[in-house]
N, CA, C and O atoms as a GROMACS GRO file, in nm:
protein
  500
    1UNK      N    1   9.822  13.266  10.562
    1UNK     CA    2   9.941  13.206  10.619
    1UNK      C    3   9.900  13.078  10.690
    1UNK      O    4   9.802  13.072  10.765
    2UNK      N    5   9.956  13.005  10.670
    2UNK     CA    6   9.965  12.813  10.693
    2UNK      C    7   9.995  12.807  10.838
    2UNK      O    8  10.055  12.905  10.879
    3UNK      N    9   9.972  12.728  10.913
    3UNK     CA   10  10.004  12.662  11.028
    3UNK      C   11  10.155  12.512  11.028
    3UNK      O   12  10.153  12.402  10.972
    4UNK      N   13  10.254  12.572  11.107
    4UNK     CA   14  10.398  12.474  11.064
    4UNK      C   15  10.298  12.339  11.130
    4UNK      O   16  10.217  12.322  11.221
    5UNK      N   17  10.353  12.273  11.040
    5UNK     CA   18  10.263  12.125  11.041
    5UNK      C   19  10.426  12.048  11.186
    5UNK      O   20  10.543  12.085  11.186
    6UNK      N   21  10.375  11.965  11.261
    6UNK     CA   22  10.451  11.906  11.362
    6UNK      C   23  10.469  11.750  11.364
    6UNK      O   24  10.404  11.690  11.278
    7UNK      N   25  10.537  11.687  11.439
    7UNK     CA   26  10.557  11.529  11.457
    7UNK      C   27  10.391  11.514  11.520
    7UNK      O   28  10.377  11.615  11.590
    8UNK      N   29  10.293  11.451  11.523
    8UNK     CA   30  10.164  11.388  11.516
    8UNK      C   31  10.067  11.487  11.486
    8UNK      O   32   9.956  11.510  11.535
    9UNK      N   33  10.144  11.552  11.380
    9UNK     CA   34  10.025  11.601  11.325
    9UNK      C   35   9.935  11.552  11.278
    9UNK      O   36   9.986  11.467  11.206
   10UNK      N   37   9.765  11.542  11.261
   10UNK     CA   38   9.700  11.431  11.223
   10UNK      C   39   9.662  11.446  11.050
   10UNK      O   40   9.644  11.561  11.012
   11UNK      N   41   9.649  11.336  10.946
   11UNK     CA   42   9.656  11.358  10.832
   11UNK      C   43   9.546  11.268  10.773
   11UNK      O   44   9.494  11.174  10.833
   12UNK      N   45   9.513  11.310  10.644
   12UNK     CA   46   9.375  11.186  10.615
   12UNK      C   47   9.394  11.186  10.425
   12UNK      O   48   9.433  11.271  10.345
   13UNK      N   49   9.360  11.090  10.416
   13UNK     CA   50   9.326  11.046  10.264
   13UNK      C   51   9.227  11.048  10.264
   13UNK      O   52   9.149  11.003  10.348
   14UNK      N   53   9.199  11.131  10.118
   14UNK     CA   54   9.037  11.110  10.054
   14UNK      C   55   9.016  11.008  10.009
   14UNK      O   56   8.926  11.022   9.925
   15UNK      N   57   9.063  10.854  10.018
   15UNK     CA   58   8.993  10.739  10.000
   15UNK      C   59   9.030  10.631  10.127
   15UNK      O   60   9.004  10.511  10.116
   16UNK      N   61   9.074  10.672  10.211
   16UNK     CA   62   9.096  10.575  10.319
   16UNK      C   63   8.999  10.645  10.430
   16UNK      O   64   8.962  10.760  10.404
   17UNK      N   65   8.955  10.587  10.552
   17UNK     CA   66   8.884  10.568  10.646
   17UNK      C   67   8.917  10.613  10.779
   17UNK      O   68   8.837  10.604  10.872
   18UNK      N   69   9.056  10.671  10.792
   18UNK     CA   70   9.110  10.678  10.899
   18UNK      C   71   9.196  10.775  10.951
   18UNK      O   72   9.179  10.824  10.840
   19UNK      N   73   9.273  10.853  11.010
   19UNK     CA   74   9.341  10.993  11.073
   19UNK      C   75   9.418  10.913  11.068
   19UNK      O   76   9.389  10.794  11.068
   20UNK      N   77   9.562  10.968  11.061
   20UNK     CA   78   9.687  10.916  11.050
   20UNK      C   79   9.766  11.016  11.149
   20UNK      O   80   9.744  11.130  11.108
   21UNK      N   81   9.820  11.018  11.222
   21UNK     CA   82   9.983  11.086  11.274
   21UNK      C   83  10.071  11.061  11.194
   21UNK      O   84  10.126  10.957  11.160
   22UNK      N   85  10.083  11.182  11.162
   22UNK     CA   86  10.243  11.203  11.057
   22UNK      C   87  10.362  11.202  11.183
   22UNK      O   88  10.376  11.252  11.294
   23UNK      N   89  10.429  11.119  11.098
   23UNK     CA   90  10.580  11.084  11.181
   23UNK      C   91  10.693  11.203  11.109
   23UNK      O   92  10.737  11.185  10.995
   24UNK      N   93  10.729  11.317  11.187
   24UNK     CA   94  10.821  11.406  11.113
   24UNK      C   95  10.986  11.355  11.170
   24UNK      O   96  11.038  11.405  11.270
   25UNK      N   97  11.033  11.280  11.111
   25UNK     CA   98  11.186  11.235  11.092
   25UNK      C   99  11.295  11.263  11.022
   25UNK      O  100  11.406  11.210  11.027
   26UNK      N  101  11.245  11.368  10.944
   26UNK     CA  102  11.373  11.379  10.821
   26UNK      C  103  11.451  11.541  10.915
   26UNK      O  104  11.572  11.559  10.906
   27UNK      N  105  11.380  11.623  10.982
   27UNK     CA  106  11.478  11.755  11.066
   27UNK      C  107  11.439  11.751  11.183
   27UNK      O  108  11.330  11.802  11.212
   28UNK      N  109  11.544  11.671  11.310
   28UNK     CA  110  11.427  11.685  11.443
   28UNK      C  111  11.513  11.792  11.516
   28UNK      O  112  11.520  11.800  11.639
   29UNK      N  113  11.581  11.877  11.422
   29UNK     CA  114  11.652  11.964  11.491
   29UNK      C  115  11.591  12.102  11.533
   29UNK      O  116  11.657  12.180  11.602
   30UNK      N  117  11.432  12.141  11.480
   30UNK     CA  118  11.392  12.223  11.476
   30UNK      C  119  11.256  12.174  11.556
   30UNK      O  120  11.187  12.074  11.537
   31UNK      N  121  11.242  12.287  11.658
   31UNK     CA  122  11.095  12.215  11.695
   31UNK      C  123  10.948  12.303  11.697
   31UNK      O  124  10.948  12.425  11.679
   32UNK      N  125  10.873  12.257  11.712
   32UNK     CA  126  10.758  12.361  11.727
   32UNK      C  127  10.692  12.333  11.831
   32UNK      O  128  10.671  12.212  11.831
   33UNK      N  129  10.640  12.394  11.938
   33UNK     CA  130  10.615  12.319  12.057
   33UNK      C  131  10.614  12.205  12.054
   33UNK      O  132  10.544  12.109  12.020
   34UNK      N  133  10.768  12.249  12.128
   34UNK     CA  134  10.825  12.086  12.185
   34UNK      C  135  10.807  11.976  12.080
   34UNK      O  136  10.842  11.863  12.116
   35UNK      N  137  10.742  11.997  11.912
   35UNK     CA  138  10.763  11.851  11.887
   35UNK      C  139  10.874  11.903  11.775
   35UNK      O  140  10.928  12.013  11.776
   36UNK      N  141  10.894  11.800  11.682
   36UNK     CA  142  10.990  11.837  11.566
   36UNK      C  143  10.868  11.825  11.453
   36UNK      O  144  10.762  11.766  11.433
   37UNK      N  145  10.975  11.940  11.380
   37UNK     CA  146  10.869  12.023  11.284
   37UNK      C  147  10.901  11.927  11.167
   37UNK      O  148  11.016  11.885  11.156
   38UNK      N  149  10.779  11.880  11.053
   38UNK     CA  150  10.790  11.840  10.941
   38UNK      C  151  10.858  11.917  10.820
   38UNK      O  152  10.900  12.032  10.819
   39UNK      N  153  10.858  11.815  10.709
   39UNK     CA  154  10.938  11.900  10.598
   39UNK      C  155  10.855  11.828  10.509
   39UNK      O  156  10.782  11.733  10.534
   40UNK      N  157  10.879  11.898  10.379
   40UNK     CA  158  10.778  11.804  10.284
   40UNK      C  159  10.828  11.696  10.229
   40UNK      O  160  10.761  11.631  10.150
   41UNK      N  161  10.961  11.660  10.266
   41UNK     CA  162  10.986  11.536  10.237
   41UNK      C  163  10.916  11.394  10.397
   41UNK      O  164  10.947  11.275  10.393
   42UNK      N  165  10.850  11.439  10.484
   42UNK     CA  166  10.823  11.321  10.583
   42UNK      C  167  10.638  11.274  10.556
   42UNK      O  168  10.527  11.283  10.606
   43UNK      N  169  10.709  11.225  10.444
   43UNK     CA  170  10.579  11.126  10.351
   43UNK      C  171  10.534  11.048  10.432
   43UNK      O  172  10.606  10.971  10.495
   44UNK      N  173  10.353  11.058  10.453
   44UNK     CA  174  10.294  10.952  10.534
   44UNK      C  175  10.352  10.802  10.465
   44UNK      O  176  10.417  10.796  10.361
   45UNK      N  177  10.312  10.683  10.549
   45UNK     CA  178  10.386  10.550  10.538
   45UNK      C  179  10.309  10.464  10.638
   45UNK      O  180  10.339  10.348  10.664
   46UNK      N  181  10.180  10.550  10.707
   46UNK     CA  182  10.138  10.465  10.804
   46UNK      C  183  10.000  10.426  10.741
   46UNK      O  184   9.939  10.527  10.707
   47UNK      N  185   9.930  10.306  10.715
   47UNK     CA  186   9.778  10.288  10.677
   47UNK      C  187   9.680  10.360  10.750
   47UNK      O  188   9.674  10.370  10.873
   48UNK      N  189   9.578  10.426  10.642
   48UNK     CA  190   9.468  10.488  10.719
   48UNK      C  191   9.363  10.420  10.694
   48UNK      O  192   9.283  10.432  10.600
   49UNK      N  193   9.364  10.329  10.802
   49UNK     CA  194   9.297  10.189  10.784
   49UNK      C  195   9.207  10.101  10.648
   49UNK      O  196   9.254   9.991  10.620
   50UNK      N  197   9.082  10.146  10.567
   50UNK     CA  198   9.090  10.075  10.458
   50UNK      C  199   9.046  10.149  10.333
   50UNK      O  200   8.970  10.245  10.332
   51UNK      N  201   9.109  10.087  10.217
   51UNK     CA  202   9.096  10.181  10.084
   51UNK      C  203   8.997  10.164  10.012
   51UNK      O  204   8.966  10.046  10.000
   52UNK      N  205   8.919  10.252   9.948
   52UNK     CA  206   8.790  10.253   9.910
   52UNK      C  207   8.862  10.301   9.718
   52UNK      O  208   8.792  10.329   9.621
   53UNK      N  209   8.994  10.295   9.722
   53UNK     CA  210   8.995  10.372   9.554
   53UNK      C  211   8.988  10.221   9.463
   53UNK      O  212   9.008  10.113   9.518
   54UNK      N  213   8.955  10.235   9.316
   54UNK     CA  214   8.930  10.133   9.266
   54UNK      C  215   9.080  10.143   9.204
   54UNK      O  216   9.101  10.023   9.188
   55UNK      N  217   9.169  10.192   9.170
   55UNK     CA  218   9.305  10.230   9.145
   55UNK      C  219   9.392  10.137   9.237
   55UNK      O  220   9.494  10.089   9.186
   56UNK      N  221   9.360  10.104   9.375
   56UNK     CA  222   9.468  10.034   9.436
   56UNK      C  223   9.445   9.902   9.373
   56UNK      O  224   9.329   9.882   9.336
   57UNK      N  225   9.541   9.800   9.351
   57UNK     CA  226   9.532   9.707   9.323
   57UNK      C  227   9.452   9.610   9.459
   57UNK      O  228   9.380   9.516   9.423
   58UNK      N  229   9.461   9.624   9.539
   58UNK     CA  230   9.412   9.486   9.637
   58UNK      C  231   9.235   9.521   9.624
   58UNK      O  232   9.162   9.423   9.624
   59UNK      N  233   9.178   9.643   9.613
   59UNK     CA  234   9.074   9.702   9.603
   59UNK      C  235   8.988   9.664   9.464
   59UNK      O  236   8.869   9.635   9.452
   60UNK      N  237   9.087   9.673   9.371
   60UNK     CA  238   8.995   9.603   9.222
   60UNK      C  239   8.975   9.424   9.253
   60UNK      O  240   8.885   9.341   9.240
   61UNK      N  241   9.084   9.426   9.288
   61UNK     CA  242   9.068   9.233   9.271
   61UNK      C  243   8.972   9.158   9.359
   61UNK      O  244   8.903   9.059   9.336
   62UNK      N  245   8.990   9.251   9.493
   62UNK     CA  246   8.860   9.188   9.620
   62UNK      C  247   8.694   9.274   9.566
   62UNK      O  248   8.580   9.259   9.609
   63UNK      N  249   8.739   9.350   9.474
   63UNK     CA  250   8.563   9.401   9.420
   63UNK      C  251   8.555   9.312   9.324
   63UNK      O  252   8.462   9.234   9.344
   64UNK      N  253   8.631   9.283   9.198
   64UNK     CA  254   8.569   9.194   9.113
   64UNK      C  255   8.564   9.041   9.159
   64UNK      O  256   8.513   8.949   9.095
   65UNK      N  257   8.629   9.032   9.284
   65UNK     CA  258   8.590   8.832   9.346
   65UNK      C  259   8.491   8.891   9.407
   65UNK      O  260   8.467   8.794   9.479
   66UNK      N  261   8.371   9.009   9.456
   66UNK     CA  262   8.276   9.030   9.500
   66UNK      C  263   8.170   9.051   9.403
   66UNK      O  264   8.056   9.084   9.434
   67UNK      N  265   8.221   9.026   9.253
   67UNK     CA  266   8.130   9.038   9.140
   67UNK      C  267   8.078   9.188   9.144
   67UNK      O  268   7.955   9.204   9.142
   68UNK      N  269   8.171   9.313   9.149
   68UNK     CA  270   8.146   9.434   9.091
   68UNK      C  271   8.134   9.492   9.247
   68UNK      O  272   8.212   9.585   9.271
   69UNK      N  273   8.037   9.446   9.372
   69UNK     CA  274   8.044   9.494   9.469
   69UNK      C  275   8.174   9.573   9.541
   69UNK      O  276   8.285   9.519   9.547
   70UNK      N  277   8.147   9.704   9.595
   70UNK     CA  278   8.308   9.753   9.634
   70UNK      C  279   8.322   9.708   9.744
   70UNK      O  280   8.250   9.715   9.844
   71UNK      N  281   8.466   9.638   9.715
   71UNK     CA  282   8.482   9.559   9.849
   71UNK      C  283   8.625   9.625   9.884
   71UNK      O  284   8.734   9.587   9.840
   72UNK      N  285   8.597   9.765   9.997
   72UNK     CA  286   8.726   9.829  10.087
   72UNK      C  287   8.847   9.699  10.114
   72UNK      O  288   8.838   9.577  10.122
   73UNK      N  289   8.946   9.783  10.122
   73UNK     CA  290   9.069   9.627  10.156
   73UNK      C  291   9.168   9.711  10.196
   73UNK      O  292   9.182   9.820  10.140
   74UNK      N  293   9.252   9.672  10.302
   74UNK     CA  294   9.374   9.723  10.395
   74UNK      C  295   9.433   9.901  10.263
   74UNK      O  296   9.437   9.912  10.140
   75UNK      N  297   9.454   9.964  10.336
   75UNK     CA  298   9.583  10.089  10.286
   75UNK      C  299   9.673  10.115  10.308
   75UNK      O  300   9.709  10.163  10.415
   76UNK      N  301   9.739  10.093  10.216
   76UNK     CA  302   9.903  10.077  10.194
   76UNK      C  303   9.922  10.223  10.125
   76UNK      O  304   9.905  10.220  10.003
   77UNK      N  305   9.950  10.333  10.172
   77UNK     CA  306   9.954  10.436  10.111
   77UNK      C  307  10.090  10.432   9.997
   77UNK      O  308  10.179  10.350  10.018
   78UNK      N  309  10.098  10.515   9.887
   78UNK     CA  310  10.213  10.511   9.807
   78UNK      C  311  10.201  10.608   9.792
   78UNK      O  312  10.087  10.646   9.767
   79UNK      N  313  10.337  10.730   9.800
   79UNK     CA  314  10.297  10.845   9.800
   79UNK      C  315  10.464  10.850   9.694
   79UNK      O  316  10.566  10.833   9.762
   80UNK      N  317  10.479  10.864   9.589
   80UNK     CA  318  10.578  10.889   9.494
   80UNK      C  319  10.653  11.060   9.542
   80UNK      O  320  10.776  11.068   9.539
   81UNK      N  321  10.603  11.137   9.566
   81UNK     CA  322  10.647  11.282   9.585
   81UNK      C  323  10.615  11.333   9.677
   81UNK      O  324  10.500  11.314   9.715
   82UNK      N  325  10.702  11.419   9.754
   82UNK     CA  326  10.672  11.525   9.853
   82UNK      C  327  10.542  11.597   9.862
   82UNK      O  328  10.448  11.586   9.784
   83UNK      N  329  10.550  11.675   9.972
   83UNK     CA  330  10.377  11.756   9.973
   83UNK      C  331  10.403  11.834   9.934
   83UNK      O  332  10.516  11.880   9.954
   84UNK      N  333  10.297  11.904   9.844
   84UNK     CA  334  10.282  12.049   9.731
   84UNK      C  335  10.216  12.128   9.837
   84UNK      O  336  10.160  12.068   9.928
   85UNK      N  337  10.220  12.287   9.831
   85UNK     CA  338  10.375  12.361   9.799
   85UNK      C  339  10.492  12.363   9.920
   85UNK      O  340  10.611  12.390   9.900
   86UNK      N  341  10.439  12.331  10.042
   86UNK     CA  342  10.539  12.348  10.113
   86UNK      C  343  10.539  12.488  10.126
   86UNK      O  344  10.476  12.572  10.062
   87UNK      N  345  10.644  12.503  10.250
   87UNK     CA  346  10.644  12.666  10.268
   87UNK      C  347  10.730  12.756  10.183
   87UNK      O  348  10.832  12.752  10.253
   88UNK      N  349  10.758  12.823  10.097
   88UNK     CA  350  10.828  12.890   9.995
   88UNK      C  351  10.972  12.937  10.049
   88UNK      O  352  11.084  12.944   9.998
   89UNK      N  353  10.911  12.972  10.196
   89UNK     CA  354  11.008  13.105  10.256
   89UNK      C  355  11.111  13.029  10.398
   89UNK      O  356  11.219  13.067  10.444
   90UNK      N  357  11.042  12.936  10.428
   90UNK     CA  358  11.129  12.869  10.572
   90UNK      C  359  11.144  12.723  10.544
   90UNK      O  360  11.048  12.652  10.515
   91UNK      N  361  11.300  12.668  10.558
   91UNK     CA  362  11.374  12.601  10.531
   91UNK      C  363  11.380  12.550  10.660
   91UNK      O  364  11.377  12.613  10.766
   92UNK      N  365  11.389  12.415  10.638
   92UNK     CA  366  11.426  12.345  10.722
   92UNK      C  367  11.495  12.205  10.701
   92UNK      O  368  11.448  12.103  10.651
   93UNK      N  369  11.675  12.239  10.776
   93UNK     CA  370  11.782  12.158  10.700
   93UNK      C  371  11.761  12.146  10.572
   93UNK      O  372  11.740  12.033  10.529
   94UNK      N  373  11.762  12.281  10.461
   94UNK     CA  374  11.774  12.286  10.324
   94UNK      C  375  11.593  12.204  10.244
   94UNK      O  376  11.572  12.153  10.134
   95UNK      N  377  11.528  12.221  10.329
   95UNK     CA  378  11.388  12.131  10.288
   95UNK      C  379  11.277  12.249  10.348
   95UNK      O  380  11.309  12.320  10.443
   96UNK      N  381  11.154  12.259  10.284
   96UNK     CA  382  11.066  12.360  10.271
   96UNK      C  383  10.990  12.248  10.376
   96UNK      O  384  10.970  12.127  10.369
   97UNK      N  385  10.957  12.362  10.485
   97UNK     CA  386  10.848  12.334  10.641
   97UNK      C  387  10.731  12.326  10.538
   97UNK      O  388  10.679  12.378  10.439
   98UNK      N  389  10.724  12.204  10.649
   98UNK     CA  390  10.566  12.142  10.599
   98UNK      C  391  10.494  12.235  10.625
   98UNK      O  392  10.536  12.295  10.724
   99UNK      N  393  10.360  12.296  10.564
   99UNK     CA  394  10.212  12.352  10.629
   99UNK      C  395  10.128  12.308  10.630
   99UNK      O  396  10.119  12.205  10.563
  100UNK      N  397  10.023  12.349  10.698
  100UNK     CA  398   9.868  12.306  10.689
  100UNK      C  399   9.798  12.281  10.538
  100UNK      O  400   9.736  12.185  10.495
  101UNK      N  401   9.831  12.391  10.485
  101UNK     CA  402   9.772  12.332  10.342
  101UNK      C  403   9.816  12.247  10.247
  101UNK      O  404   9.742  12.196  10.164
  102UNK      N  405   9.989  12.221  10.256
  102UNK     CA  406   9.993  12.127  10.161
  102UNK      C  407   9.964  11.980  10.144
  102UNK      O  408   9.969  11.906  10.242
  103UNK      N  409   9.941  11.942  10.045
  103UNK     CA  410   9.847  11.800   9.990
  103UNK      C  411  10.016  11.709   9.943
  103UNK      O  412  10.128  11.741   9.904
  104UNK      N  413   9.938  11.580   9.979
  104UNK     CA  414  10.032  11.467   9.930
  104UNK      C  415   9.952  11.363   9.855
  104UNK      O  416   9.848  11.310   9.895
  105UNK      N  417  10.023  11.337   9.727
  105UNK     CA  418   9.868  11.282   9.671
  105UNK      C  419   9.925  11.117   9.658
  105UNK      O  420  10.045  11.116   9.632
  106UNK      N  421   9.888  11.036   9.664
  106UNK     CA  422   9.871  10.880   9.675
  106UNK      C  423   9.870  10.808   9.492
  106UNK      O  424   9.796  10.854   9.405
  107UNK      N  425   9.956  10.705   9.472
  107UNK     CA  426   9.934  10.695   9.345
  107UNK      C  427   9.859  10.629   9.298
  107UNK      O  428   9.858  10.589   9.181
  108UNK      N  429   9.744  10.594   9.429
  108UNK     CA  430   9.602  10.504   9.428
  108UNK      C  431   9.491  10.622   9.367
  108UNK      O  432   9.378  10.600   9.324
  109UNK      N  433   9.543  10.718   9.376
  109UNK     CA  434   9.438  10.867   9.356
  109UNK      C  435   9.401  10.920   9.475
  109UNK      O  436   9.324  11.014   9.462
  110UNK      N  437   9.427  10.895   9.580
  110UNK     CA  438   9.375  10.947   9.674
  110UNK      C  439   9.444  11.116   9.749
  110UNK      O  440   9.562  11.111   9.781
  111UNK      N  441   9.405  11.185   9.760
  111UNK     CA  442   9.448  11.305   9.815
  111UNK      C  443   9.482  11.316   9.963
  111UNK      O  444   9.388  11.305  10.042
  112UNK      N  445   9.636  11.340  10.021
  112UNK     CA  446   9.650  11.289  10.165
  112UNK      C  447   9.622  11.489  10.244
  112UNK      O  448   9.633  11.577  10.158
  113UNK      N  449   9.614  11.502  10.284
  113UNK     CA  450   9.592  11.646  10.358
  113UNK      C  451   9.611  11.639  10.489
  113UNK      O  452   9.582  11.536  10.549
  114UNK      N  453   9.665  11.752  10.558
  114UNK     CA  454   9.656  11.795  10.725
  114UNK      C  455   9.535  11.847  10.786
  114UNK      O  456   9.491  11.962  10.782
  115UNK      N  457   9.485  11.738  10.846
  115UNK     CA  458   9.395  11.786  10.906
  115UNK      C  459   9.389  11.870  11.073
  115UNK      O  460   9.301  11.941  11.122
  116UNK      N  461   9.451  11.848  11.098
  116UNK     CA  462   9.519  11.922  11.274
  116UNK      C  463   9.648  11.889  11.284
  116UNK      O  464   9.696  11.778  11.264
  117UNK      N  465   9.717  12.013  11.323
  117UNK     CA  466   9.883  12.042  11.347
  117UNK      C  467   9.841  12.077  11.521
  117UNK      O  468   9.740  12.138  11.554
  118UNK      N  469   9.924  12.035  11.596
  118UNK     CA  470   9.943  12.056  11.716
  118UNK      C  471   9.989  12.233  11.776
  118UNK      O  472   9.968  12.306  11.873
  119UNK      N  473  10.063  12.236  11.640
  119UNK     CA  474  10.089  12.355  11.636
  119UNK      C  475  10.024  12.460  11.583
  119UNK      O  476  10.063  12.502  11.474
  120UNK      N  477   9.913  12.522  11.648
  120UNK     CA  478   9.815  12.623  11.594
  120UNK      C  479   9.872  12.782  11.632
  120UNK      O  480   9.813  12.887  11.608
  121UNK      N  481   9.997  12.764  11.695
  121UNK     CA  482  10.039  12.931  11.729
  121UNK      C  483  10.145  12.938  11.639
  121UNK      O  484  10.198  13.049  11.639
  122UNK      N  485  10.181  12.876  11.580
  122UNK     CA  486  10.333  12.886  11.490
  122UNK      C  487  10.265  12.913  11.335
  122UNK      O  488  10.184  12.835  11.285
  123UNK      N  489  10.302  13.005  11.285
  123UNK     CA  490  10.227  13.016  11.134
  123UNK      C  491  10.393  13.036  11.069
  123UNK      O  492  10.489  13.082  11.131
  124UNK      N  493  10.391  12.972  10.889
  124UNK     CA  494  10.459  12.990  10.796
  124UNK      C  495  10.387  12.988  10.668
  124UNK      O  496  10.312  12.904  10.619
  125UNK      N  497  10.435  13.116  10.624
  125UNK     CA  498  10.408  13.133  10.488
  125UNK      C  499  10.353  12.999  10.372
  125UNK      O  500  10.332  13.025  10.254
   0.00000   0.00000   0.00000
């Protein structure tokens, strides 16, 4: 059983450099200590500072003007879809509560994950 993921919960990409706080905005009607609880629609949107995938575009073009050298460059995350699986069983405003385990994947390739929920006493399926 998953941990309900919360508003700064902290989050990371497997090709960026940096912890992110997830901003949960889409149900702040529900809370989990005291913050408002995520849904798998509150897609990171904040840079985790710089991208190391050769897939992002700003990342190929500043490696090949470095002549093949990988040259990291700002992250602009793009995340096309919600986080997989979400909780099966608890709804929130008609949208499946975020958990600890589900992944949001980047269309740079990068894999976004929860790394600490504030909320470690609240568990969902």
């Amino acid at each position: 059983m998953g941990m309900l993921v919360v508003n700064t919960a902290l989050t990371m990409c497997s090709f960026g450099a940096a912890p992110v706080p997830l901003m949960a905005t889409n149900a702040l009607t529900v809370l989990g200590l005291n913050q408002p609880a995520a849904t798998i629609m509150d897609l990171p949107k904040v840079p985790y500072g710089v991208c190391i995938s050769m897939a992002n575009p700003a990342v190929a073009s500043a490696t090949s003007a470095a002549m093949g050298v990988l040259t990291p460059m700002p992250c602009t995350p793009l995340v096309p879809a919600p986080w997989v699986p979400g909780s099966p069983t608890v709804l929130i405003g008609g949208m499946p509560a975020l958990n600890d385990s589900s992944k949001a994947m980047c269309s740079y390739g990068g894999v976004i994950s929860i790394t600490m929920t504030p909320a470690v006493t609240v568990q969902v399926p």
